[in-house]
C-alpha positions as CSV (number, residue, x, y, z in Angstrom):
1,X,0.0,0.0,0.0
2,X,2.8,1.8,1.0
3,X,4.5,1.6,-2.0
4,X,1.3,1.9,-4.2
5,X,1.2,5.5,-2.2
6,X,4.7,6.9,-3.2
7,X,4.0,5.9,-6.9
8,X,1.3,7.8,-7.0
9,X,3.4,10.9,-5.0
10,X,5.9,10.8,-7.7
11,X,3.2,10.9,-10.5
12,X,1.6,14.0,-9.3
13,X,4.9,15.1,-8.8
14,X,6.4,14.3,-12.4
15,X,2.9,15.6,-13.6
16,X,3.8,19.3,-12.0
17,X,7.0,19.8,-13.0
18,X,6.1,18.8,-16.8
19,X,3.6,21.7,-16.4
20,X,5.5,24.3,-14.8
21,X,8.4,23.3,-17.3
22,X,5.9,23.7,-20.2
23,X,4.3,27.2,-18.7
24,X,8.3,28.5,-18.3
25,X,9.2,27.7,-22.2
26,X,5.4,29.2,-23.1
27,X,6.5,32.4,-20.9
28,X,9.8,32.6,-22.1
29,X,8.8,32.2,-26.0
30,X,6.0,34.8,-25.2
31,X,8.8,36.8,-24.1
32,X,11.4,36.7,-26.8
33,X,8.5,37.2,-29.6
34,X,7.7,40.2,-27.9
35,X,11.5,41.2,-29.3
36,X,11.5,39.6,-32.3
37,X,7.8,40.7,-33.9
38,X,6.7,43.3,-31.7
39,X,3.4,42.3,-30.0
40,X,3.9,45.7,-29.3
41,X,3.1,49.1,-31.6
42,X,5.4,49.4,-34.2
43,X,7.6,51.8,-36.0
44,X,8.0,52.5,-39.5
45,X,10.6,49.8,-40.8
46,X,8.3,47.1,-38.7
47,X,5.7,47.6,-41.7
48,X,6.0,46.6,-45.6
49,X,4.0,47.7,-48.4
50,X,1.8,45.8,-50.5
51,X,-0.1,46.8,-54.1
52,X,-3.7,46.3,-54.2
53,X,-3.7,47.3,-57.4
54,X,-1.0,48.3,-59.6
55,X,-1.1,51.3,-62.3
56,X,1.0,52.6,-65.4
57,X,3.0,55.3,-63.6
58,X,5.0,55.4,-60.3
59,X,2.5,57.3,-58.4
60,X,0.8,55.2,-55.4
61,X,-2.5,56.0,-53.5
62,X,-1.7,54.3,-49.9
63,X,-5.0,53.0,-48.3
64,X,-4.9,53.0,-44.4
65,X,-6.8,50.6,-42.3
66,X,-8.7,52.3,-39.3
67,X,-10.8,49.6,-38.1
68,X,-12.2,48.7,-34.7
69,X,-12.4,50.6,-31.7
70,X,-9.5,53.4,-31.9
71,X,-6.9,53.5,-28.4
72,X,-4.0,54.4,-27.6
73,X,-1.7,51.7,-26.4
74,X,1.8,50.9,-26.5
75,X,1.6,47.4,-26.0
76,X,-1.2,46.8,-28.4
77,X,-0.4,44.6,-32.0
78,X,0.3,46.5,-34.7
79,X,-2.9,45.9,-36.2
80,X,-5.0,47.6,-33.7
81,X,-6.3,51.0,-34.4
82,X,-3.8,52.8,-32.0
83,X,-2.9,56.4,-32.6
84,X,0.7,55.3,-32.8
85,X,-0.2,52.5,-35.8
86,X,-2.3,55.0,-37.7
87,X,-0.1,57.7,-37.7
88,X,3.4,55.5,-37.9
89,X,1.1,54.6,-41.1
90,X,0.7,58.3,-42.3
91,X,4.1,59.7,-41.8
92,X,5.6,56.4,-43.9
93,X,2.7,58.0,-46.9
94,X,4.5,61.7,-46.2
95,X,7.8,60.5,-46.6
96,X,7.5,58.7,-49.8
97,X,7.6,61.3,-52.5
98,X,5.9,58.8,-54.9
99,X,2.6,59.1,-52.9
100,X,0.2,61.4,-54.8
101,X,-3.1,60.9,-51.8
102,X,-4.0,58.7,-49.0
103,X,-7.4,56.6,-48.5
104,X,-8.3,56.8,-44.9
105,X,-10.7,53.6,-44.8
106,X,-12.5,53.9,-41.4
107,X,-14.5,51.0,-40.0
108,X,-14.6,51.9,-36.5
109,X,-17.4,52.9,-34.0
110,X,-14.6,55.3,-31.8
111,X,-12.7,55.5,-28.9
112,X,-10.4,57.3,-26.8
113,X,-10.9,60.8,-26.9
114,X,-6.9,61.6,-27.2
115,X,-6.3,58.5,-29.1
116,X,-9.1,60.0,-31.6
117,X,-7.6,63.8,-31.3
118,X,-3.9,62.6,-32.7
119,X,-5.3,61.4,-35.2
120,X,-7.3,64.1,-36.6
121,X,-4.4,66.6,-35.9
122,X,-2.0,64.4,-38.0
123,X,-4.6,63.2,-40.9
124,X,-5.6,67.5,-41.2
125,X,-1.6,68.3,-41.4
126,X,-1.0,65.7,-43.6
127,X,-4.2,66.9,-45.9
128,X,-2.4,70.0,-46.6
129,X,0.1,68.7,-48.9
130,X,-1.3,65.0,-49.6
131,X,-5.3,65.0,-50.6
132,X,-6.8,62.4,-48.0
133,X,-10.3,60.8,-48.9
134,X,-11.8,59.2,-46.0
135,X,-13.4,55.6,-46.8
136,X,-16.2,54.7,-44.4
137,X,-17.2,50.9,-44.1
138,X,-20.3,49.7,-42.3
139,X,-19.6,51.7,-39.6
140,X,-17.8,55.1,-39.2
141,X,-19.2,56.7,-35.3
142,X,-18.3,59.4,-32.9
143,X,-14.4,58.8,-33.1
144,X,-14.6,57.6,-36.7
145,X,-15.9,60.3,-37.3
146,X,-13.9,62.6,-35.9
147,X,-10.9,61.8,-37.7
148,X,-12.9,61.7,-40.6
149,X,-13.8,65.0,-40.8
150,X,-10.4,65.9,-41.3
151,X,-9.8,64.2,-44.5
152,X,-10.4,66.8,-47.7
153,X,-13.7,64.5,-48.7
154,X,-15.4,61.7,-47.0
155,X,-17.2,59.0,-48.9
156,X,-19.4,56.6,-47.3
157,X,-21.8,53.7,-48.4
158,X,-25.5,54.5,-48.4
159,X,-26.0,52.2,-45.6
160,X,-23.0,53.2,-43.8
161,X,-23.9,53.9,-40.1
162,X,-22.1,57.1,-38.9
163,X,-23.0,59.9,-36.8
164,X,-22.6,59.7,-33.3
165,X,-21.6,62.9,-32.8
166,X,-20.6,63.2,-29.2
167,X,-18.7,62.5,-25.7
168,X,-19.9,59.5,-23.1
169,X,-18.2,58.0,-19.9
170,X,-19.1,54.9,-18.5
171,X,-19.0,55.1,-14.6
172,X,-20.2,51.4,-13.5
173,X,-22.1,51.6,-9.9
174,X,-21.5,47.8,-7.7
175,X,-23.3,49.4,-4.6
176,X,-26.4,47.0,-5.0
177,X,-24.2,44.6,-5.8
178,X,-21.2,44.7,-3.0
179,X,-24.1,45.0,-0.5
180,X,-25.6,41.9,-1.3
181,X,-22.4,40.0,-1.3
182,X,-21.5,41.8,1.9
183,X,-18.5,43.7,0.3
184,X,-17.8,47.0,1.7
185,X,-14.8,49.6,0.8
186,X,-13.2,52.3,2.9
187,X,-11.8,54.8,1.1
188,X,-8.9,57.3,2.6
189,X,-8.5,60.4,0.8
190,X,-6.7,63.8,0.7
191,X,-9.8,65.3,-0.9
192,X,-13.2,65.5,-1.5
193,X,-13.0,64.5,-5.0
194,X,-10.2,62.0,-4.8
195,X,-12.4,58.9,-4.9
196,X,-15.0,60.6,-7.6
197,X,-16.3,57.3,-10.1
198,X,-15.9,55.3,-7.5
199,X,-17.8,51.7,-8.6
200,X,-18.4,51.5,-5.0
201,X,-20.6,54.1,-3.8
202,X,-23.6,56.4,-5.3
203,X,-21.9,59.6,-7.4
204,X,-23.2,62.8,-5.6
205,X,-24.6,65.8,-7.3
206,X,-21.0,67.7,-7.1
207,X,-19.1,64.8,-8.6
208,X,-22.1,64.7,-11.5
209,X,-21.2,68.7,-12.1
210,X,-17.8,67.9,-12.8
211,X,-17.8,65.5,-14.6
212,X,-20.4,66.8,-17.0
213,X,-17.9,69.5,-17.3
214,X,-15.4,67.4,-18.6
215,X,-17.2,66.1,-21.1
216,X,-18.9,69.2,-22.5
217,X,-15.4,70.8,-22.8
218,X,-14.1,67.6,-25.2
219,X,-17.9,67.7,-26.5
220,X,-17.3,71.7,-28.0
221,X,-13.8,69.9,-29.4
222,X,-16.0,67.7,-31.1
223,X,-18.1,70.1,-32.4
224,X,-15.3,72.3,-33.6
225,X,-13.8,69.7,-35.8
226,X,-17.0,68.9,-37.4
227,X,-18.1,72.6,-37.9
228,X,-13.9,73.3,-39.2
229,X,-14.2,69.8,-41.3
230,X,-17.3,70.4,-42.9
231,X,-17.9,74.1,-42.8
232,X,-20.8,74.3,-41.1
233,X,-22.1,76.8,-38.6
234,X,-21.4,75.4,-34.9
235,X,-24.9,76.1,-34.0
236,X,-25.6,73.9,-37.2
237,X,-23.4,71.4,-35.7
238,X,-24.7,71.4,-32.5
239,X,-28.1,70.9,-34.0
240,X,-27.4,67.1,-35.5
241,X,-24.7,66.4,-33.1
242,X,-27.3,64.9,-30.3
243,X,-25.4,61.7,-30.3
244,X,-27.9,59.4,-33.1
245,X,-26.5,57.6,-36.1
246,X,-27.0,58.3,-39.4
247,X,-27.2,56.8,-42.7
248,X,-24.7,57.4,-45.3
249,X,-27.8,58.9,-47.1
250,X,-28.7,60.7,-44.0
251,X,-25.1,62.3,-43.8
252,X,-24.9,63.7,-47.0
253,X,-28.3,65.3,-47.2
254,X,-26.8,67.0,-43.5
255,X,-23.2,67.5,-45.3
256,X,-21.5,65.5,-43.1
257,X,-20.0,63.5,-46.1
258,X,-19.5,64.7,-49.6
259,X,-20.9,61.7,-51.9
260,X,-21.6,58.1,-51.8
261,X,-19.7,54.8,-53.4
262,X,-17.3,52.3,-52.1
263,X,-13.6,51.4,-52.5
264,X,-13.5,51.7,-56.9
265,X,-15.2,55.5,-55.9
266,X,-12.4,56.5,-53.2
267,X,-9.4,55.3,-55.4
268,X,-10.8,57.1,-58.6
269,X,-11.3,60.6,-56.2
270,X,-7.8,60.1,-54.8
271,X,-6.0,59.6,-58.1
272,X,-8.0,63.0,-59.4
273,X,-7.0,64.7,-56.6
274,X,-3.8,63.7,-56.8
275,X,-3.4,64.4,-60.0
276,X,-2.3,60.8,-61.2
277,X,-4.7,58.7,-63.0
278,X,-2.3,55.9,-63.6
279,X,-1.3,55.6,-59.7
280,X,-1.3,51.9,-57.6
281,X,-3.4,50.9,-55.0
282,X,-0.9,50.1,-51.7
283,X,-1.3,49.5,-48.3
284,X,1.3,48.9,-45.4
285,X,1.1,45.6,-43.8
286,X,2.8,45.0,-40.8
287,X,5.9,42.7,-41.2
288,X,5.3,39.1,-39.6
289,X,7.8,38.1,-36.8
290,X,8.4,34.1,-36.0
291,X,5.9,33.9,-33.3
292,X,3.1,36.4,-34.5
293,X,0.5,33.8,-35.3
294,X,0.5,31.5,-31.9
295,X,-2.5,32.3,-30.8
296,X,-1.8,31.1,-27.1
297,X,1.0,34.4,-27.1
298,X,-1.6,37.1,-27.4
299,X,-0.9,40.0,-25.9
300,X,-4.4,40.6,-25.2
301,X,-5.4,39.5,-21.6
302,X,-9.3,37.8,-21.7
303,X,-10.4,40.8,-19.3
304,X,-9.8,42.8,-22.5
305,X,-11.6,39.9,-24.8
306,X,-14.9,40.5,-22.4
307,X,-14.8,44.3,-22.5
308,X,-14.3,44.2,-26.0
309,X,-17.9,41.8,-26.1
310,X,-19.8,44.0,-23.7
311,X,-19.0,47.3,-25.5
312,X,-17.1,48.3,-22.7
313,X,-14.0,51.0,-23.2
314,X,-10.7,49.9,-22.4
315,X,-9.5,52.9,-20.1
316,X,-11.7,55.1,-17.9
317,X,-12.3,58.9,-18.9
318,X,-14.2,60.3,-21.9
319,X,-14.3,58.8,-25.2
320,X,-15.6,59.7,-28.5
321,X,-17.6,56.1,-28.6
322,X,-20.4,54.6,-29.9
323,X,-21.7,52.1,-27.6
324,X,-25.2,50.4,-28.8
């Protein structure tokens, strides 16, 4: 019996140090791909270009990908719709003299309110020396949008949903829930404020106040770009900008996008504008490293799978989102 007892000792034994073995070479792999293919955001010479279609003359028309919720984060793949991706993206297009205009193909319902912001500010410095045409797909919301309406025209499908003009912050509340499960949280603080949006108790009137102030101030940015963009009247702006989606009929009858068509009508408008008729289709593709495609070495932790589900944002604060 004895004896039967120890076998089965060393087994469980064996079994655990085959496991812990395996999890260190998984860690350690997850580690050095980190280094070699950058699970992280990428610079320039981490990305290769790639014809979509190719033309008579020299001159290329870059398409950029902006699709799915836009963030910024520095340890995000290079496929994510991070500031840093996107504009890495545009800078490569303003440093290749044979680029004649830039397809900004946005499939996104938002984000980050920053995140969003850098990208206008580069898209509307680029657009003074590189015509941008902004591509929407089936959706182009709130932050989407907004870096939309820096482009020098917008094209979207007739059944594109865009709109969503506007700021929200999702402040979750757990008091009915911690009291039931008899959780309770003392906060210490050096101010009144300090613990404001905290899950754990009701927000007070005050807290309300400010917070509303924060977002009407990154609201009236909203507004600006839109009303700058699309030279419209702010009060015009403010008007349409109550937060709904519209059609991609519905925008251009309110002039928040200039005509309607799909990927053929974008490259033709880009070549016109800049100037090249016989100019290729590109776009940059990030470069692969060894490990890039294992899927157990994602960089992306399943708290983040479940937000992404639930429609949830990935930081706290304001964000130029639309959340159905």
């Amino acid at each position: 019996m004895a004896s039967k007892r120890a076998k089965r000792t060393w087994l469980i034994i064996g079994i655990l140090v085959v496991v812990a073995g395996l999890w260190g070479v998984a860690l350690a792999i997850s580690s050095f791909s980190e280094g070699v293919s950058g699970g992280y955001a990428r610079g320039a010479e981490d990305y290769e270009e790639s014809i979509l279609e190719e033309g008579d003359s020299s001159g290329k028309v870059v398409m950029i990908n902006v699709v799915g919720e836009i963030f910024s984060d520095p340890e995000a793949s290079a496929l994510g719709a991070t500031d840093t991706n996107i504009i890495t993206q545009l800078e490569l297009a303003e440093e290749d003299p044979d680029v004649q205009a830039i397809i900004l193909n946005v499939d996104s319902p938002g984000g980050g309110v920053v995140a969003s912001d850098a990208i206008y500010n580069k898209v509307r410095e680029l657009d003074d020396d590189i015509p941008i045409v902004a591509l929407m797909g089936d959706t182009a919301a709130s932050g989407g949008y907004y870096i939309a309406a820096g482009a020098r025209e917008i094209i979207a499908h007739r059944y594109t949903w865009t709109g969503s003009i506007g700021v929200i912050a999702m402040i979750p509340n757990f008091t009915e829930a911690s009291d039931k499960l008899g959780v309770a949280v003392t906060m210490v603080k050096s101010g009144a404020f300090k613990d404001m949006g905290s899950p754990f108790r009701e927000m007070n009137d005050e807290e309300r106040a400010v917070f509303q102030g924060l977002i009407d101030d990154a609201y009236g940015g909203f507004v600006s770009v839109v009303s700058e963009g699309r030279d419209l009247p702010e009060d015009r702006v403010r008007e349409i900008a109550d937060g709904r989606i519209y059609s991609g009929n519905q925008a251009r009858e309110l002039g928040l996008v200039d005509r309607l068509g799909d990927r053929d009508t974008a490259f033709n408008r880009a070549k016109k504008l800049g100037k090249d008729d016989d100019a290729s289709l590109v776009v940059y593709q990030p470069v692969e490293g060894l490990f890039d495609n294992l899927p157990f070495l994602s960089v992306r932790s399943p708290a983040e799978d479940l937000k992404q589900e639930l429609g949830i944002p990935r930081k706290p604060g304001a964000a130029y989102l639309w959340i159905p």
